[in-house]
C-alpha positions in Angstrom: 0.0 0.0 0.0 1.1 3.3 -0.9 1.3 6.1 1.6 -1.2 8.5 0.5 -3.6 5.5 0.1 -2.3 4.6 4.1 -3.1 8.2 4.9 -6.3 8.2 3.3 -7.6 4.6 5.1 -6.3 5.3 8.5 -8.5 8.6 8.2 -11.3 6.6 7.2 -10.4 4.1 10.3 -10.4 7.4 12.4 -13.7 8.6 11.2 -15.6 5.7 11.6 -14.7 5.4 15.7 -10.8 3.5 15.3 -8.4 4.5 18.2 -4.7 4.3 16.6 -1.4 3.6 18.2 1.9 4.8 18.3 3.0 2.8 15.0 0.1 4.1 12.8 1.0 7.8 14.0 4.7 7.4 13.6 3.9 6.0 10.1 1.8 8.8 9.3 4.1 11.6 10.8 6.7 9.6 8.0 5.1 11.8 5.5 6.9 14.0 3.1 6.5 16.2 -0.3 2.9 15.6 -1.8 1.8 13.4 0.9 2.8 15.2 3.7 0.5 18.1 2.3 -2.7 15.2 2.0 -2.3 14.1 5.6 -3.0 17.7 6.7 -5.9 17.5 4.1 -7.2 14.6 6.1 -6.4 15.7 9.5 -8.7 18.9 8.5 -11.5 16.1 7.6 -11.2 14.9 11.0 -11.0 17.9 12.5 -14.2 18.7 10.4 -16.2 15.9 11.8 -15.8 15.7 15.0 -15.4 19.3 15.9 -16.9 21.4 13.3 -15.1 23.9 11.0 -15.4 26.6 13.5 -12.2 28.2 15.5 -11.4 29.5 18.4 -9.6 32.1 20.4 -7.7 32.3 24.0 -5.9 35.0 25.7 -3.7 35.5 28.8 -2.0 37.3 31.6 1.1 37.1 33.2 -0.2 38.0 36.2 2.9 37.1 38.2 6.5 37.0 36.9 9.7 35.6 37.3 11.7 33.5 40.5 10.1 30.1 39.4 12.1 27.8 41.9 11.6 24.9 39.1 14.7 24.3 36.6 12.6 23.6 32.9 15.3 24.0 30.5 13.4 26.1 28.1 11.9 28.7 30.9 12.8 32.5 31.0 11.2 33.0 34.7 13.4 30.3 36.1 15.4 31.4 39.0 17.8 29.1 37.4 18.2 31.3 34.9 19.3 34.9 34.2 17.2 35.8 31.5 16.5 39.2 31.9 12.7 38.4 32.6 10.7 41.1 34.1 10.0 40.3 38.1 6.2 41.2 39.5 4.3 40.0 42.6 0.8 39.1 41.7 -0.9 42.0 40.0 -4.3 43.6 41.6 -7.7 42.1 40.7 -8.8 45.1 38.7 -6.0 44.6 36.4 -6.4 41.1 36.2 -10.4 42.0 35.6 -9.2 44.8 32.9 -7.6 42.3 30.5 -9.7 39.7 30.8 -12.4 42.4 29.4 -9.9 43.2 26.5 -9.4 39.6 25.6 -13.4 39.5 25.1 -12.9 42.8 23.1 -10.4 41.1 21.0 -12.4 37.9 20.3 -11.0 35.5 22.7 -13.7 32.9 24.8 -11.2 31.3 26.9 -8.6 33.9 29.2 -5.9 32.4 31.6 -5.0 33.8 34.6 -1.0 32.6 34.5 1.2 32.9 37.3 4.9 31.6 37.4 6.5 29.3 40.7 5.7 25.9 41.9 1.8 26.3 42.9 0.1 29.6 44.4 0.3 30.4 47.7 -2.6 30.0 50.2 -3.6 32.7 51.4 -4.1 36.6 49.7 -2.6 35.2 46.7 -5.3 32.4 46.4 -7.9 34.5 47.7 -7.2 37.1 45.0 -7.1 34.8 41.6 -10.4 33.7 43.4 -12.0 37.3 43.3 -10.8 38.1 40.2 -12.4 34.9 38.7 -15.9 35.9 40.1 -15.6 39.0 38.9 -14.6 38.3 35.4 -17.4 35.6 35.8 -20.0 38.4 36.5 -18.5 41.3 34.8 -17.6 39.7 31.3 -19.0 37.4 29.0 -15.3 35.3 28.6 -14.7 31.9 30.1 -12.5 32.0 32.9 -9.4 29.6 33.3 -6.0 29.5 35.6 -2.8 28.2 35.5 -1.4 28.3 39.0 1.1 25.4 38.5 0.2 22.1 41.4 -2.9 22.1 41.8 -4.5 19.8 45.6 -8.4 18.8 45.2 -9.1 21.5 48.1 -7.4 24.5 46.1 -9.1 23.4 42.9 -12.7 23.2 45.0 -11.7 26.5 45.6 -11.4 27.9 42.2 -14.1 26.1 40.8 -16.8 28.0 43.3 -15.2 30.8 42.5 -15.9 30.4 38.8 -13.2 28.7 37.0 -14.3 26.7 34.4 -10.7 25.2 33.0 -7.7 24.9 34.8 -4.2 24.5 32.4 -1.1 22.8 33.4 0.9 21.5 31.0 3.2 18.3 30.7 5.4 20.0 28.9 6.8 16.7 26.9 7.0 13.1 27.2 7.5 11.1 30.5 10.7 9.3 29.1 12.4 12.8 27.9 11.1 14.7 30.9 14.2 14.3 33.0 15.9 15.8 30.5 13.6 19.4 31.0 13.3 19.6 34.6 14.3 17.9 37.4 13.0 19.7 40.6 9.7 17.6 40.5 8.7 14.7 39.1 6.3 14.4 36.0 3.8 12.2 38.1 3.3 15.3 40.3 2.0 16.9 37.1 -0.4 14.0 36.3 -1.3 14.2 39.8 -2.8 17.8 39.0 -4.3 16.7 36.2 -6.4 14.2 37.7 -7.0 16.4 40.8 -8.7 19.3 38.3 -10.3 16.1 36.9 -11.6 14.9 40.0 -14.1 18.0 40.9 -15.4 18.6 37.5 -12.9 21.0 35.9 -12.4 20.9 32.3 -8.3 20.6 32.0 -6.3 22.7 29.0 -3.1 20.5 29.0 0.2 20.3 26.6 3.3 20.9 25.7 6.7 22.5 23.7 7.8 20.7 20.9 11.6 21.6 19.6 13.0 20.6 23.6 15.4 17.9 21.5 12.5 15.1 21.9 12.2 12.6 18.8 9.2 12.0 17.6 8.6 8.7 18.8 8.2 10.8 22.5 5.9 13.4 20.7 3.5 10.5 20.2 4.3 9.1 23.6 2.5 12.6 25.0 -0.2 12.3 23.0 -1.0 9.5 23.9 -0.6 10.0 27.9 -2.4 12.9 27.3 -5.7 10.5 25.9 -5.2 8.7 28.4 -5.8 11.4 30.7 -8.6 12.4 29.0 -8.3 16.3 28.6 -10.3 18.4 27.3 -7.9 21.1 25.5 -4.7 20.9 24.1 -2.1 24.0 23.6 0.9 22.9 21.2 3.7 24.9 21.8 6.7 25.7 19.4 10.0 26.4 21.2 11.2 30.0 21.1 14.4 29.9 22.3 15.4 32.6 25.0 18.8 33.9 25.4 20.2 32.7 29.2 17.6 29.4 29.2 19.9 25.7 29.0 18.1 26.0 25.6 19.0 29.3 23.9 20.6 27.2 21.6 18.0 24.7 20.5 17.0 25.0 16.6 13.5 25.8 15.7 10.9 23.3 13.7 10.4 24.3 10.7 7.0 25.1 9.6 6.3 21.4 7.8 7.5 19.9 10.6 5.3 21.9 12.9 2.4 21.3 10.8 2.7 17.6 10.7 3.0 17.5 14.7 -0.5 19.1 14.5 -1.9 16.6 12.1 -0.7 13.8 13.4 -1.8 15.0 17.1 -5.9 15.2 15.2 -5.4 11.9 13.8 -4.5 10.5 17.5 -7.2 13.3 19.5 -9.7 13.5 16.5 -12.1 15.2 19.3 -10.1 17.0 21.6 -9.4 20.6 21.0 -6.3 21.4 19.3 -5.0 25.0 19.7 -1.9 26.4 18.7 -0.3 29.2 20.7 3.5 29.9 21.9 6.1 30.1 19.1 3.8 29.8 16.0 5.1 33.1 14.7 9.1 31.9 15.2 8.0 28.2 13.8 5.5 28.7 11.3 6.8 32.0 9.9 4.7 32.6 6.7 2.5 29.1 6.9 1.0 30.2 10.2 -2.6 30.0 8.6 -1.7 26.6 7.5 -2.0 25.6 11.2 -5.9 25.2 10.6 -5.5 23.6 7.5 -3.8 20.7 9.6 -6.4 19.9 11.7 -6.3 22.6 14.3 -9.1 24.3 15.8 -7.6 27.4 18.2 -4.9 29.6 18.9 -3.6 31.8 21.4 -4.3 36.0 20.3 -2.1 38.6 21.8 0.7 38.2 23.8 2.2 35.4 25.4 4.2 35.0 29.0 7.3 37.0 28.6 7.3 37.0 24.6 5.5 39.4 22.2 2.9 37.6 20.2 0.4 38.5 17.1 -1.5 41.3 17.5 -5.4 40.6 17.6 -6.7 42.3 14.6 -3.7 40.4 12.3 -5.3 37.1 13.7 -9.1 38.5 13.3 -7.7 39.3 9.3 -6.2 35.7 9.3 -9.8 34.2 10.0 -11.4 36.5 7.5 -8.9 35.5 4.9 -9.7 31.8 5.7 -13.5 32.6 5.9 -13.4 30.6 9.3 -16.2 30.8 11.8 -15.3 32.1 15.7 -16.5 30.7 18.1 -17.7 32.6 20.9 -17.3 30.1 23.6 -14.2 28.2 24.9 -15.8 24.7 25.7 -14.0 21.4 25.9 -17.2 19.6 24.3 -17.4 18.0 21.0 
C-alpha cells in the first residue's frame, strides 16, 4: 500500500470510531512532499467531523512574573536562569479583571490567569485569583481559566466555586524525555494535577513545547498520555528559544515539521481541541494560517508569557482571509 492510500484509510479508520497507536502515527508523521500536504488535508477532515469547522480564540496574563524555583530548560522565569525576565508579585484584581475584558474585546472565549512558581500560595494570593475569577465571571462574557502550577483537590474546590471553568497545566513533553527538562519535580506530580482538576469537575487545558530535542517517537508518547488522561484542550507549543535558558541554543521546527505534529496530534485526539499558541510566529513563519488547514481548531491572540505575540486584529484578518467561523465560547465539548 502506498502512503497516500495509508493516509487516506487510516482517516477513514479514524472517522468511523478506530483509536490508533503509536506505530500508525509514527507512520503517518513519515510523510513527506505531496503526501505530507494530504495528511494535513485529512487531518482537517477529522478535525471537520468531529469538531466542526469553527475556530477558536484564547488569551492571557502574566499575572505574576519571574523567580520560578523549578529548573525547565526552556523557561525564561526560572530562577535558574538569568534571562532578563521582568519580576512582578501578583498584580491587583482590577487589572487582572481589565484584560480579561480586553481579551473579550479582542475575540477571545477562553482567558488564563498565569502565574509563574511551583503552585500559588494560600492565602491573599489564592484569595485574590479567586475574586478576580468571580468578577470576570459576573463582569464579562469570557470563560475563565487559571494556570497556578500544582494544583490539591481542596485549592481546585476552591477555584471552581469561584468560577473557574478550565484549569491548564501542562506536561510540557514526554514522561521518558522529561528528566531531561526539569528535574526539581517529578512528571507524576504533574499528572497528579491533572487528575485532581479532573476529579471536581474542571475541564483541564493540557500540553506541551515541541523543539525541547525530543524525537518523535516521544511526541507521540504525550499524546497518547495525554488520551489517556482524557483532557479536554490541548495548547501545542513551538519552542522560542530565550537567550540565558539551558536551551538558547535549540534550533527551531520548521514550519512542515510543525504542521505535521499538529496533524498527526488530530489523527491521534480526532475530538479533543487542538490550539496552537507559543512560538507559531518563530516556527510557522509565513504558513501560520496553515495551522488550521492541519487539523487545528484554536490559537492563542495577543501576547504570550514573557514574549510578544500577534497582535489581535492580524489574527481577526487571518480568520477572515480563511473565511473561518469564531467561536464565541471556549468549551471542551465536541
Amino acid at each position: 500500500m502506498t502512503l497516500r492510500n495509508y493516509i487516506r484509510e487510516t482517516a477513514d479508520k479514524v472517522l468511523a470510531g478506530e483509536i490508533l497507536g503509536a506505530e500508525e502515527a509514527l507512520k503517518l508523521a513519515g510523510a513527506t512532499g505531496s503526501d505530507r500536504y494530504l495528511l494535513f488535508a485529512e487531518a482537517a477532515r477529522i478535525r471537520d467531523h468531529f469538531l466542526g469547522s469553527a475556530v477558536h480564540l484564547c488569551s492571557i496574563i502574566n499575572a505574576k512574573s519571574g523567580k520560578c524555583a523549578e529548573n525547565c530548560a526552556f523557561c525564561a522565569q526560572s530562577a535558574h536562569h538569568d534571562t532578563g525576565v521582568d519580576v512582578y508579585p501578583l498584580v491587583d484584581e482590577d487589572e487582572i479583571v481589565r484584560c480579561a475584558a480586553l481579551a473579550e474585546q479582542n475575540g477571545a472565549g477562553c482567558y488564563g490567569i498565569v502565574t509563574s512558581g511551583t503552585r500559588i500560595n494560600k492565602g491573599e494570593e489564592l484569595d485574590r485569583v479567586c475574586r478576580a475569577v468571580g468578577r470576570i465571571k459576573s463582569e464579562t462574557g469570557i470563560s475563565p481559566s487559571c494556570s497556578l502550577g500544582m494544583l490539591d483537590v481542596e485549592t481546585a474546590l476552591r477555584l471552581k466555586d469561584a468560577g473557574m471553568e478550565t484549569y491548564h497545566h501542562n506536561l510540557e513533553t514526554s514522561r521518558s524525555f522529561f528528566p531531561r527538562i526539569c528535574t526539581t519535580h517529578d512528571y507524576e506530580d504533574d499528572v497528579a494535577t491533572i487528575r485532581a482538576a479532573k476529579s471536581v469537575g474542571l475541564r483541564v487545558c493540557c500540553g506541551g513545547i515541541f523543539g525541547l530535542g525530543e524525537s518523535f517517537a516521544q511526541r507521540v508518547e504525550m499524546a497518547l498520555t495525554l488520551r489517556e488522561l482524557a483532557v479536554d484542550s490541548i495548547p501545542l507549543n513551538f519552542l522560542n528559544p530565550v537567550a540565558g535558558t539551558r536551551l538558547e541554543a535549540a534550533d527551531n521546527l520548521t514550519p512542515l515539521e510543525c504542521l505535521t505534529i499538529i496533524a498527526v496530534y488530530r489523527f491521534l485526539l480526532p475530538g479533543t481541541r487542538l490550539a496552537v499558541c507559543g512560538g507559531r510566529e518563530k516556527n510557522l513563519r509565513e504558513l501560520q494560517s496553515w495551522m488550521f488547514l492541519a487539523g487545528a481548531d484554536g490559537t492563542m491572540t495577543g501576547n504570550y508569557l514573557t514574549t510578544p505575540g500577534r497582535p489581535p486584529e492580524l489574527d481577526r484578518q487571518l480568520m477572515k482571509d480563511l473565511e473561518l467561523t469564531v467561536e464565541t465560547c471556549c468549551g471542551g465539548e465536541s
